[in-house]
Every structure is written in C-alpha cells, then in structure tokens.
N, C-alpha and C positions, 0 to 999 in steps of 0.2 A: 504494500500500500504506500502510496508516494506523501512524503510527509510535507503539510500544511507549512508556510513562513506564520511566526508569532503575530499575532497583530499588536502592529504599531504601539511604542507608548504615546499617550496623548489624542488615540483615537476618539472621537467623539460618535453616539449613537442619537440619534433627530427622537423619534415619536414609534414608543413601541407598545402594543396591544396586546397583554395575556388573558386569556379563558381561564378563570380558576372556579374551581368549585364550591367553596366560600367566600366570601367577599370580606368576612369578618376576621377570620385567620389570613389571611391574605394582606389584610392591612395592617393586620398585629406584626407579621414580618416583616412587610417594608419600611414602614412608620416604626414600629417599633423597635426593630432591631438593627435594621440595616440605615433607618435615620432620614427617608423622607418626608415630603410634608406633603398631606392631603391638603389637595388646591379647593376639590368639588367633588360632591357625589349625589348620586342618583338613585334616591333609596337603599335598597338593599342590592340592586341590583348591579353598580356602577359606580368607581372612584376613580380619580384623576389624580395622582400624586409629583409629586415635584423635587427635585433636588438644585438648591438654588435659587427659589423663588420662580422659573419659567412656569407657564400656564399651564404646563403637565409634559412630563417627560416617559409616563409608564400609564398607562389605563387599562384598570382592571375591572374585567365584564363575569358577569356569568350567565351571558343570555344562552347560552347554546351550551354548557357545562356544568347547572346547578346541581350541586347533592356529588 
C-alpha cells in the first residue's frame, strides 16, 4: 500500500458536517472536552460549534443518524 505524505502543519479545515447519534454527548465532547464553543443550535436536533469565535466550524446533525 503506497504510503500517504503527513498533512501539512498549519493546514486549515473550512466547514465540516458530522451525523452523530446524540447531539447531547456529542456536545459534551466537543464543548466539553476538546474546548469549542456552541455558536447555535436547533433543538435537539442541530448544533453549530466554533473554535475561535467563526460562525461554526463543525455542525452536528442527527437528522439521518438519531438513536
């Protein structure tokens, strides 16, 4: 198998969308552990989080993954 180059230090990632199956644990990790800030959410279904202040950098759905 042909081996990948590291990515770059300094790379930057724009607007990424994960499915997760709680929205509540889900936010306990990012928020909580890993240290973003919810910008907005959408009931239970929908959050927006931030690292930095940007209007969201990670959005986490569970429309198509709940349970």
């Amino acid at each position: 198998m042909p081996q990948n180059p590291p990515i770059v230090a300094g790379t930057r990632i724009g607007h990424v969308h994960l499915k997760v199956a709680d929205l509540e644990r889900a936010l306990g990790f990012y928020c909580g552990v890993l240290g973003f800030e919810l910008m907005q959410r959408y009931g239970s279904e929908a959050a927006f989080i931030s690292a930095g202040g940007y209007h969201h950098h990670i959005g986490l759905n569970t429309w198509e993954s709940k349970g």
